[in-house]
C-alpha positions in Angstrom: 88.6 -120.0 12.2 85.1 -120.1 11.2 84.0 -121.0 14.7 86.2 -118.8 16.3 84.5 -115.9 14.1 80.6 -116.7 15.1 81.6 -116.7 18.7 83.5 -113.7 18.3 80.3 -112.0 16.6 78.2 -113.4 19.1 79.8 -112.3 22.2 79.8 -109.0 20.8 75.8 -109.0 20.4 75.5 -109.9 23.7 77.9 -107.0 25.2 75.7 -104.4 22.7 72.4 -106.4 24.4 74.1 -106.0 28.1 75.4 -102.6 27.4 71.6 -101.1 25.5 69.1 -102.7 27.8 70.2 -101.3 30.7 70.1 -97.5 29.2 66.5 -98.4 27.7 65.5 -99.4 31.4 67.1 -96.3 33.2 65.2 -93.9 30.2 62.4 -95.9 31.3 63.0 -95.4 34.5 63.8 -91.6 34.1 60.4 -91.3 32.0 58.3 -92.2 34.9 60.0 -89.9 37.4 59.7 -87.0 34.3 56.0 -88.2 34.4 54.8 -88.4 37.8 56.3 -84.9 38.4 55.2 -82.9 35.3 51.5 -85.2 33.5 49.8 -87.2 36.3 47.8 -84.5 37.3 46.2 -85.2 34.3 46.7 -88.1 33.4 46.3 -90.4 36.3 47.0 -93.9 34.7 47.4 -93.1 31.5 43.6 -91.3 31.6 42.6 -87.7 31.4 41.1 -85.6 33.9 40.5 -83.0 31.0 39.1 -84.6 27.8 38.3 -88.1 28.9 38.6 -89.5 24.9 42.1 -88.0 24.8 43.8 -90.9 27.0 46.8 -92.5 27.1 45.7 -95.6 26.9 47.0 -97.7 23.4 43.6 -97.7 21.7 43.4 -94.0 22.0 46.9 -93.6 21.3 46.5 -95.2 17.6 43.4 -93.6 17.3 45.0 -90.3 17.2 48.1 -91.6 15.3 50.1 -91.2 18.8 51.2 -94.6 19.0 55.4 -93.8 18.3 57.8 -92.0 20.7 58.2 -89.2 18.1 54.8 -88.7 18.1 54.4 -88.6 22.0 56.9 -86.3 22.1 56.4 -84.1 19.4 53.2 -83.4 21.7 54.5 -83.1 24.9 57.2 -81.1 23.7 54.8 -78.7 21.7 51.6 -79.6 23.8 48.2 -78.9 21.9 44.7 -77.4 22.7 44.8 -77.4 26.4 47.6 -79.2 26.5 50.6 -77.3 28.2 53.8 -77.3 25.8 56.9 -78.6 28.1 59.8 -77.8 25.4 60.8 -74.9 27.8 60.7 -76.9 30.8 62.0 -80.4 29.9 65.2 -81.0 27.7 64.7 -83.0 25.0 66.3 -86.1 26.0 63.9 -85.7 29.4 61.2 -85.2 26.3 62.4 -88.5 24.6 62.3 -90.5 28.3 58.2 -89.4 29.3 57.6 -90.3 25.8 59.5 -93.8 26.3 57.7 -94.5 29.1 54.3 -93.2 28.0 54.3 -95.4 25.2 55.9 -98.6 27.1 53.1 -98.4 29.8 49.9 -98.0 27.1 51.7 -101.2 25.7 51.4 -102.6 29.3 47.6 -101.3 29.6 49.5 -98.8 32.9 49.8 -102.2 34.6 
């Protein structure tokens, strides 16, 4: 019985694995579409065409206590200084993805 339990629990951690890293991937995935269309003008690679200190590069990103997907999005959504404020042109789950994938690349140093 005891067996029978474990594989039963582990099964169903690897359906909730199967079924949430696909939907992290297509967020991903949706967060550099949301991206290419509506920030690299600015910020080429994570970089900044505008204030050059201001990147999105990890190291900056804690600098500036950016370095969470609330945080990204709390700015993209609300945008500040001469950043533009996107919460009337992105939803917020299009808001959640760009910040996703914002963050996921400065982990990957926008490899």
């Amino acid at each position: 019985m005891k067996k029978l339990l474990i594989g039963l629990l582990l099964t169903v951690a690897m359906l909730i694995g199967a079924i949430t890293q696909p939907a992290l991937a297509e967020e991903i995935g949706n967060g550099a579409r949301i991206f290419e269309v509506n920030c690299a003008g600015c910020h080429p690679k994570g970089g900044n065409i505008i204030r050059r200190g201001k990147t999105l590069k990890l190291g900056a990103l804690k600098k500036y206590k950016m370095d969470s997907i609330e945080a990204i999005a709390s700015i993209v959504a609300n945008g500040k200084n001469p950043m533009t404020a996107f919460k009337d042109r992105l939803t917020e789950k299009e808001i959640n993805e760009v910040a996703a994938y914002v963050l996921a690349q400065a982990e990957k140093d926008w490899k």
